[in-house]
Each structure stands twice: as structure tokens, then as C-alpha cells.
N, C-alpha and C positions, 0 to 999 in steps of 0.2 A: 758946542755944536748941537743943534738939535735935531733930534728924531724925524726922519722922511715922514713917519705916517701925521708928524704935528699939522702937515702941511695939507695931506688929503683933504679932499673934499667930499662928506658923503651927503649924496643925493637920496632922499627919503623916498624910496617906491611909492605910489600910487596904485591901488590895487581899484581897478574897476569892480560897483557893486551895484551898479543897473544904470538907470538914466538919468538920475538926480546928481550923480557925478562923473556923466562921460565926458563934457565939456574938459573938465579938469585934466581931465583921464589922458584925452586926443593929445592935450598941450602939454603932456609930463610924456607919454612914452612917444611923437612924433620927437621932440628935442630929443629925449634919449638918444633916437634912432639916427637923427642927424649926427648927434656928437660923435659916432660909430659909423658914421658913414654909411650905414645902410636904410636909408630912410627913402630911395630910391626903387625898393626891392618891395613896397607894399603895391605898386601901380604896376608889377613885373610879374608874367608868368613866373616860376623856376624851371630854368634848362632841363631837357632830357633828360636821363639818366642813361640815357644809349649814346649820348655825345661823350664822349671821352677825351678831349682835348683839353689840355691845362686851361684854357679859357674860361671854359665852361664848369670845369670843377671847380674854379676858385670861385664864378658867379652861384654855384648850386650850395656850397657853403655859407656865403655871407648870404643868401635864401635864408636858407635854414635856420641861422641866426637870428635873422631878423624873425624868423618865426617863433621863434623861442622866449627874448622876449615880450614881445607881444603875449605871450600865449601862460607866460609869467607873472606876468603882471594883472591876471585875469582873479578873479576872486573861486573861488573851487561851487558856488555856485552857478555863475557865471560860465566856468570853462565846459560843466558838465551838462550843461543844457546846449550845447552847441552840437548840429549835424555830426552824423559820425564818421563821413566825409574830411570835414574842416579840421576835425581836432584826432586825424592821421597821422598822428609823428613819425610814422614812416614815411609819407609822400608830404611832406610840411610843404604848404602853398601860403605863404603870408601875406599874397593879394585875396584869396579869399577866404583868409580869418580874420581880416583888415574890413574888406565888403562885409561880409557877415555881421561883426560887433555894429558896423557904423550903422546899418539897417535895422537892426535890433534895438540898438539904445541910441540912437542918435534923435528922434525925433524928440518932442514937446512930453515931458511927462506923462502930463493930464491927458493927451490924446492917445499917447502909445498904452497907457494904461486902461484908457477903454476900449480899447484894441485889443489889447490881451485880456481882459476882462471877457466880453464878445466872443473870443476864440475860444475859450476854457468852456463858458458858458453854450455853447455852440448846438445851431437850430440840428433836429433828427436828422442823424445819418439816413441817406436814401435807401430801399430795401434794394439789395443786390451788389450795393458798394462796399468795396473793402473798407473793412470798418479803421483795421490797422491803423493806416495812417492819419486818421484823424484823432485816435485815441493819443496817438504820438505828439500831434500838434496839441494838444488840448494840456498835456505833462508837463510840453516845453513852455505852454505859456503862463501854466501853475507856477514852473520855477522863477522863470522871469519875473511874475508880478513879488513873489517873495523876494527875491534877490532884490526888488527895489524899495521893500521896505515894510511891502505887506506880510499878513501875518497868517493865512491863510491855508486851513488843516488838510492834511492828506486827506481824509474823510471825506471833504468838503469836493475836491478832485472825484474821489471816488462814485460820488452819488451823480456829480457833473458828469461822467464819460457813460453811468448806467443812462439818465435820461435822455443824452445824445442818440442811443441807440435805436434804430427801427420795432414797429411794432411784433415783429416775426422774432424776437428776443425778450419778449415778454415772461415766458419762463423763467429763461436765466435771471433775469433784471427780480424777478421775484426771491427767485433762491439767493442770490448775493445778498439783498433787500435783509433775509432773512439772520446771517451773518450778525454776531454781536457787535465785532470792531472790526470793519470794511473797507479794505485797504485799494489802493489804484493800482498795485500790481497785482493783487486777487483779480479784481477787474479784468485787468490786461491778458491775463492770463486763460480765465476764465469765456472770453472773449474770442481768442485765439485758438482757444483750443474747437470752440462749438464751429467758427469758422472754417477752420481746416477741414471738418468733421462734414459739414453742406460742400467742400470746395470736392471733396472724395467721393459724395455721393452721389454729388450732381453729372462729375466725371463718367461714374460707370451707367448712372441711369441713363446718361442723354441717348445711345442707340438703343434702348429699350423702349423709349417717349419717342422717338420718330419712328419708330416700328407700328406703336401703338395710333400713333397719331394718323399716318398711312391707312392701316384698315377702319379706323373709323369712317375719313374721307371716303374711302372706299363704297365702305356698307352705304356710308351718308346718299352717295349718288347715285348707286345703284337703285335702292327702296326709294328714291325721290324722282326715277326715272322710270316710268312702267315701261316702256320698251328695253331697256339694258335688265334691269330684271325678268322681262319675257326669255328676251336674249340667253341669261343666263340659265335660264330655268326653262324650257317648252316644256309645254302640255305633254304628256305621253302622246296620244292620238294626233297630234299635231301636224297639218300636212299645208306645202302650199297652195295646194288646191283648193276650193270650197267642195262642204258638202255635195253640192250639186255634181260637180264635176269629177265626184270623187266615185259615184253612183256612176255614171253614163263609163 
């Protein structure tokens, strides 16, 4: 008699490693997911967690599941470039780490890659814009292009997210500049900090600059109007009367 396990069948993972092999990818973990029967559950909110009915618990599970592997099968470059939303394993949503991957790698190579190319590379931050989230998009599409196969330095990042920057960060963009080996979370950091540093300032100046801005208008109208400056100011001797009538 022979051994149950002679008989197993092992399925060789597919680990998604960008977009030259999602195709493959799609068609290895949907069957997975069918074989499992939860292949249902990527086109599915996940239930409540305030529902409490056995219905619902046994649907928030085979969620979960299905989130899992999906979220396994992801290559550790791949998993780590994703929203920090998506890749919640407390609140696991595998309709939208389903959406996500498919948007991401699902397109043409060659086009998605000058797409990410383009974003990494990406025209001056506007002066006033939070610079944040674009330095964030610009990482995410560093790793991506790596994850598909390019070879391309932190470094390379780094100087990408200083030139993004507005001309009002020209200092910084110098002093980093100046840095032997220039990293994108120096950058990031470096970045964040000079922001936070304008978001504090600008906070406590702003009833100081409408204060200020008030009596200029002020002054402005008054010396541009000789009657409101009469107004303000009479002659000592000043009388409604004329001379004339001032005498009689």
C-alpha cells in the first residue's frame, strides 16, 4: 500500500515580479482561488465587522482568505510598494488588493514602463503643494520599475525626488546635493522636515500678515485720498467758515 502523500499533487507558487509575468500570475492564483472556492470574494466588498451573524463571519473569513493568498503570492518587492491601505492585514479587502495589482501590472509593459518611468521622473512640484505625496508616488514607481526587471540606484531616486522639487527648496536641494552618498529617505526626510517647519510658520504668521496687510490698505487710501487725509488730520486753524466770514 502506498503512502497518501505519493499521491499529492504539488502546485508550484507563482510569485508575481511586475508585469512581464502578471499574465501568468492572473491564471495561477484565479485557479488557485477557484479550486478554494473563493475566487468569488476578489469582486466582493468584505462584510462588516459590526455584523455578527454566522453568515457573515463565515463570509469575512473566506475574505480574509482569499486575501491572504493573493497577498502571498506577491513577490516582497511587489507586496511592499502597495498603498498602506491595501496591504492592511487587519482590515484585509481582496477586492481591492485584486484592483490594485491588476491596475498596476496589468497593462503593456512597454507602456506601463514609461509610465513609471514619467512619474519617478516627474515635472516641478508646484510652489505651495505638499510635496509628500508626490515624493511617495515617485518610490512607488522606483520599486515598480525595479520589480520589473530594471536595475535602477537609490541614488538615481534620490536626485529624481530633489529635482521634482519647487524653486523655494533650493537650499535644501543644495545641502543634500552636497551629501557624499544621497539617499531617498535622506531626501524624504529632509523634505518633510523643512515642510512641516513652512506648514508651523505659515500657521502662526497668517493673523500677523492680515493685520499687516489691513493697515497698509489703510495708509494706501487714506495718503491717496486728500479729503480722508484732511478728514483725518484738520489744520489746527480750521474752521467751516471762510476767512471772510470768520472776520464779520
Amino acid at each position: 500500500m502506498s503512502d497518501s502523500s505519493d499521491t499529492e499533487v504539488k502546485v508550484k507558487t507563482v510569485k508575481l515580479r511586475g508585469s512581464e509575468n502578471y499574465a501568468q500570475w492572473e491564471a495561477h492564483i484565479a485557479t488557485t482561488l477557484m479550486g478554494k472556492g473563493l475566487l468569488p470574494y476578489i469582486d466582493l466588498e468584505p462584510p462588516s465587522k459590526d455584523l455578527k451573524d454566522r453568515e457573515n463571519i463565515k463570509d469575512r473569513l473566506k475574505s480574509a482568505k482569499a486575501y491572504s493568498i493573493i497577498f502571498q503570492s506577491l513577490s516582497e518587492t511587489i507586496s511592499s510598494a502597495l498603498p498602506s491601505d491595501v496591504k492592511d492585514w487587519k482590515s484585509p479587502n481582496p477586492k481591492s488588493l485584486w484592483e490594485e495589482i491588476k491596475k498596476q501590472y496589468s497593462a503593456a509593459v512597454g507602456a506601463r514602463q514609461a509610465a513609471l518611468f514619467q512619474e519617478m521622473a516627474r515635472k516641478t512640484i508646484l510652489e505651495g503643494e505638499d510635496p509628500m505625496p508626490a515624493l511617495a508616488a515617485q518610490r512607488s514607481a522606483h520599486a515598480q520599475l525595479n520589480s520589473a526587471g530594471e536595475n535602477l540606484s537609490d541614488k538615481m531616486l534620490a536626485y529624481a525626488m530633489t529635482l521634482a522639487l519647487p524653486e523655494s527648496f533650493t537650499t535644501l536641494k543644495q545641502t543634500l546635493w552636497l551629501r557624499e552618498s544621497l539617499s531617498s529617505s535622506e531626501v524624504q526626510a529632509g523634505v518633510q522636515a523643512e515642510w512641516s517647519r513652512r506648514k508651523t510658520e505659515g500657521e502662526s504668521a497668517t493673523g500677523m500678515f492680515a493685520k499687516s496687510k489691513f493697515r497698509s490698505k489703510l495708509t494706501s487710501n487714506t495718503f491717496n485720498n486728500p479729503k480722508k487725509q484732511f478728514d483725518r488730520f484738520p489744520p489746527a486753524d480750521h474752521s467751516k467758515y471762510c476767512s471772510f466770514h470768520r472776520k464779520t
